[in-house]
C-alpha positions as MATLAB code, in Angstrom:
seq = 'XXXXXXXXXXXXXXXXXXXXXXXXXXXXXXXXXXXXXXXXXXXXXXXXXXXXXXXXXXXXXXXXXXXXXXXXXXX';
ca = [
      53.685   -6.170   -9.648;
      51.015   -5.974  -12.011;
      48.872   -8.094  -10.105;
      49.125   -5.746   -7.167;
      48.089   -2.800   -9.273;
      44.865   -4.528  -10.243;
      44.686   -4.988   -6.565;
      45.016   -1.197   -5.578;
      42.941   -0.268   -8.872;
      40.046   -2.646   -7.492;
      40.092   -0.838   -4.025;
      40.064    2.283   -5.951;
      37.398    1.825   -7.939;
      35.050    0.093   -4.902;
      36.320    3.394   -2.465;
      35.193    5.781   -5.236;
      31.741    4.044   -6.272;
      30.804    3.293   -2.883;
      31.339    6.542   -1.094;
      30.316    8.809   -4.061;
      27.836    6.467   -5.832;
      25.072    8.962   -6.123;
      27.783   11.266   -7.667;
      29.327    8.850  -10.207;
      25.579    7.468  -11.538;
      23.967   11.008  -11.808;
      26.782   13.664  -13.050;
      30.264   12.256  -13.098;
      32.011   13.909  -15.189;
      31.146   17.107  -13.266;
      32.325   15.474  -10.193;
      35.758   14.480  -11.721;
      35.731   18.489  -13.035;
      35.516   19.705   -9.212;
      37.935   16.867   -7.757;
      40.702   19.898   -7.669;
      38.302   22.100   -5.192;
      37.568   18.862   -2.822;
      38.589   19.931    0.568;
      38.287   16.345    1.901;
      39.788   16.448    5.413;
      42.256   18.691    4.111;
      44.016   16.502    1.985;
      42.264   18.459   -1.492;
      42.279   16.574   -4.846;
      44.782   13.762   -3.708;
      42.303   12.662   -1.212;
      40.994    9.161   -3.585;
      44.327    7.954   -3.608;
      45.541    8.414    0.381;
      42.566    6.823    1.419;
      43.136    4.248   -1.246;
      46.679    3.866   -0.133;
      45.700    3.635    3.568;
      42.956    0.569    2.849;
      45.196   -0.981    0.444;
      48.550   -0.877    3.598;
      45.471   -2.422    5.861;
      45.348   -5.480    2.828;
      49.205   -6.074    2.373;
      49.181   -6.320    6.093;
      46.423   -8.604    6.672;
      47.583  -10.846    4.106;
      51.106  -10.490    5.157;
      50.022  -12.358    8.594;
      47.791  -14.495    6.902;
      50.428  -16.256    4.899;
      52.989  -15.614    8.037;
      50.335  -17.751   10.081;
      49.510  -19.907    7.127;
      54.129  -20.755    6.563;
      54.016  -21.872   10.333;
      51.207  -24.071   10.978;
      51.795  -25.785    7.599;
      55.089  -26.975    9.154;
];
């Protein structure tokens, strides 16, 4: 469990820096400040963590049929 939280945190933190970067190295705690008034695809202020979510489903699944592929040829 905790390793999958470091997981999700990691995508987190690469989603945020590398779609705001010029945000986060120039004024970020004013961008944190207007994170409630973010209208991103109408989602608002939750917006980081549903696109987090989504990449992080995309992961579990990819790995999930990874190590399904992985259990049946190693037999």
């Amino acid at each position: 469990m905790k390793k999958e939280l470091y997981i999700f945190l990691g995508i987190f933190l690469f989603l945020a820096i590398g779609m705001h970067f010029k945000e986060w190295t120039s004024h970020p705690i004013e961008h944190i400040i207007s994170l409630p008034d973010s209208g991103a695809y109408g989602i608002g202020f939750v917006h980081p963590f549903v696109f987090t979510l989504v990449v992080y489903l995309f992961f579990v699944l990819f790995r999930s049929v990874y190590r399904g592929i992985k259990k049946v040829v190693g037999k």
